[in-house]
C-alpha positions in Angstrom: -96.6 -32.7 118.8 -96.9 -35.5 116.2 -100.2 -35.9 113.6 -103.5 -36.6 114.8 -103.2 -40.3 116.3 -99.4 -40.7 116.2 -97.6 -41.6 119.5 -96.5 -38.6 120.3 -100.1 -36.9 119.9 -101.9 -40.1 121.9 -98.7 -39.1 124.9 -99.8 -35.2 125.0 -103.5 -36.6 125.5 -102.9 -38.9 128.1 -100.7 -35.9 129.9 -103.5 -33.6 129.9 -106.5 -35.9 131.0 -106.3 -35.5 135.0 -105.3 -38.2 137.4 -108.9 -40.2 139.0 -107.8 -41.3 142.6 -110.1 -44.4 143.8 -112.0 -43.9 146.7 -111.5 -47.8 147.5 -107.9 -48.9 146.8 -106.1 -45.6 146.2 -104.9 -46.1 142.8 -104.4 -43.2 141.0 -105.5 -43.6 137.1 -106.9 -42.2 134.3 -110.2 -43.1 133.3 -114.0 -43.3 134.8 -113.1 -46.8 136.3 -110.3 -48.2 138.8 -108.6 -50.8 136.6 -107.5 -52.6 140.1 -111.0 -52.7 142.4 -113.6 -51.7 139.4 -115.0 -49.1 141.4 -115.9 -46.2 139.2 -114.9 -42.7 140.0 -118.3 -40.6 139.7 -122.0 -41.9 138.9 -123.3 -42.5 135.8 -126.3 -41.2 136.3 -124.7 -37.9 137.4 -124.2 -35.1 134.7 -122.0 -32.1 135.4 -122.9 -28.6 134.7 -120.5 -26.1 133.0 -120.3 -23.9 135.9 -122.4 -25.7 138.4 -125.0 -22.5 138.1 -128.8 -23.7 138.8 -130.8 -23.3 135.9 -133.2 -20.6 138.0 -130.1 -18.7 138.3 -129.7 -18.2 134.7 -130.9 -15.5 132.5 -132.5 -17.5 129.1 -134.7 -19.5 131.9 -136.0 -16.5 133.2 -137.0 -15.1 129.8 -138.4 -18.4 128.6 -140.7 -18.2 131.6 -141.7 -14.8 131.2 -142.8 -15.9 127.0 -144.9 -19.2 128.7 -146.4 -16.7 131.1 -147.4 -13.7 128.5 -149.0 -16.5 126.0 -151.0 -18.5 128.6 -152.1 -15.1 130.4 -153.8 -13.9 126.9 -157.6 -14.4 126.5 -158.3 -17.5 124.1 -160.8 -17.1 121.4 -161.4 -14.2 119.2 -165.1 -14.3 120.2 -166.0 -10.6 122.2 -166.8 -10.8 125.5 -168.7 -8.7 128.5 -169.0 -9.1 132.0 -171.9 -8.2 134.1 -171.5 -8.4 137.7 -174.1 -10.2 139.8 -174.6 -8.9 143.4 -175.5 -11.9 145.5 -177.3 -12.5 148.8 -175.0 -14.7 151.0 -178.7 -15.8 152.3 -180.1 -16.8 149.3 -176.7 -18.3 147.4 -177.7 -21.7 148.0 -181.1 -20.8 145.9 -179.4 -19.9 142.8 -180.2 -21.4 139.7 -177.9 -21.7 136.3 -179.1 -23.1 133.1 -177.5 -23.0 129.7 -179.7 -24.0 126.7 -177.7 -23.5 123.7 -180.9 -24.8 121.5 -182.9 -22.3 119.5 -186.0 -20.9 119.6 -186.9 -20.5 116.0 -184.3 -22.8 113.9 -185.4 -20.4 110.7 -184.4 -17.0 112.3 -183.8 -14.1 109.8 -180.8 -12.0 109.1 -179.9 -8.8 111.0 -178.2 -6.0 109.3 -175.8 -3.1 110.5 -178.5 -0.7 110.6 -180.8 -2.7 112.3 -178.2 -3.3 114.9 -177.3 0.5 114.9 -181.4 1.2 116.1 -181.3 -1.0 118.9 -180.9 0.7 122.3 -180.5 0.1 125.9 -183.4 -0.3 127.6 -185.3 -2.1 125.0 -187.1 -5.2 125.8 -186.7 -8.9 123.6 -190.6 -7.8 121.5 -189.4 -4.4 120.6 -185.8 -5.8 118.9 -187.3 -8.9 117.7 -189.5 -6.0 115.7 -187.2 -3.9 114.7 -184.7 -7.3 113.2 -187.9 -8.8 112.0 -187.7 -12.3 113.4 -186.8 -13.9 116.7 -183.2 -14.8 117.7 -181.7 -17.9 118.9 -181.0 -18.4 122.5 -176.7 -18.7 123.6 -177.4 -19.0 127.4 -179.8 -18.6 129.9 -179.3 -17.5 133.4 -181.6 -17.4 136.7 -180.1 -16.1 139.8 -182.9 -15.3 142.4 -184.9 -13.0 140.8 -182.6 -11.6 137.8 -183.4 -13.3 134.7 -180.2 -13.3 132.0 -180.7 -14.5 128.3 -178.3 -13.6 125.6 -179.6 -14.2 122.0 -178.0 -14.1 118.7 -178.6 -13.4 115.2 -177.0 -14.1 112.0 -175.9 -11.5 109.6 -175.9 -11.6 105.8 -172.9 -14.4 105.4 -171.1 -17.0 107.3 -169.0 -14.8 109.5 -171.0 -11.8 110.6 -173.2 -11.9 113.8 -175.0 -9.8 116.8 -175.1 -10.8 120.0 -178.0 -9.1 122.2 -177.8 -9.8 126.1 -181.0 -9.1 128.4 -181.3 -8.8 132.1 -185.7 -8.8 133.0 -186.3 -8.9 129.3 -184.3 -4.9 129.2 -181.6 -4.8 126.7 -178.0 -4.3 128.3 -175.6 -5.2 125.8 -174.8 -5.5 122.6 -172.2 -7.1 120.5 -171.4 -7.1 116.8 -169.1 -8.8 114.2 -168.9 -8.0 110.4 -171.9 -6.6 110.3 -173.0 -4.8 106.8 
C-alpha cells in the first residue's frame, strides 16, 4: 500500500468501502447517493448505533439514573424539620382552616441562650418560656384545624446563625429545635 493519498492508497479505500445498491434503479455504487437516479441510500435524519443496543439496555444509563434519583430524593435545605401528625375528621375536613403568618409579634425580641433552651420542657405553655427566654418570640406559622391550635415561634441566638425554634399545639410545648446555640 502506497503513502497516505497516493493512488494506490485512494484504490485499497475504495476496495474496502461496501457496495450501496439503489432501491430505485439498481445500480450498485459507492457512496450515500445513486449517481444515476439521485436517490439516496439511507436517511439523513437517521443515525446508526454501534451495536443497535437501546440506550435502557445499557449499563452507564442505568447508573446515571440511579445518581439523578439519589440527588433529587434527598431533603433540600439544611433547615431541621419535625412532623406532627394531625388526625382528621372526614366529617369536619371541609372546616379546616390553615393560616401562615410569617410576621412577628414583637419586631425587638431578645436573644435566647443554650441554657435557656436546655430549661424548657414539654408540656410548658407560650407565658412560662416566654419567662424563662425573657422576651416574646416571633411567630413562623400558624395553624387551625378544628379545634387544635398549631404555632411555632422562633427566637434568635447571640449571632447571625444560631436559632431556637419552639412549636406549640393548645399553647403546650411539643417541640423543640435548636441551631448553634451557645
Amino acid at each position: 500500500m502506497g503513502a497516505y493519498g497516493s493512488p494506490e492508497h485512494l484504490g485499497y479505500i475504495k476496495h474496502k468501502t461496501p457496495l450501496n445498491k439503489c432501491p430505485v434503479c439498481k445500480l450498485e455504487y459507492r457512496g450515500p447517493i445513486c449517481p444515476q437516479c439521485g436517490t439516496p441510500t439511507y436517511s439523513p435524519y437517521q443515525t446508526k448505533r454501534k451495536n443497535g443496543t437501546p440506550i435502557y439496555k445499557r449499563g452507564w444509563f442505568w447508573a446515571v439514573l440511579a445518581v439523578i434519583v439519589f440527588f433529587m430524593a434527598q431533603p433540600h435545605g439544611n433547615a431541621p424539620t419535625r412532623t406532627v401528625p394531625i388526625q382528621q375528621n372526614p366529617n369536619t375536613a371541609h372546616q379546616n382552616q390553615i393560616v401562615q403568618t410569617p410576621q412577628a409579634i414583637n419586631e425587638d425580641s431578645g436573644t435566647i441562650t443554650l441554657t435557656e433552651f436546655n430549661q424548657l420542657q414539654d408540656g410548658m405553655s407560650y407565658s412560662d418560656v416566654a419567662g424563662i427566654v425573657g422576651s416574646e418570640g416571633v411567630v413562623d406559622s400558624q395553624t387551625d384545624i378544628d379545634d387544635m391550635h398549631l404555632i411555632t415561634y422562633h427566637w434568635n441566638g447571640n449571632d447571625d446563625y444560631s436559632q431556637a425554634c419552639i412549636e406549640f399545639e393548645n399553647d403546650k410545648l411539643i417541640g423543640k429545635t435548636q441551631a448553634g446555640l451557645k
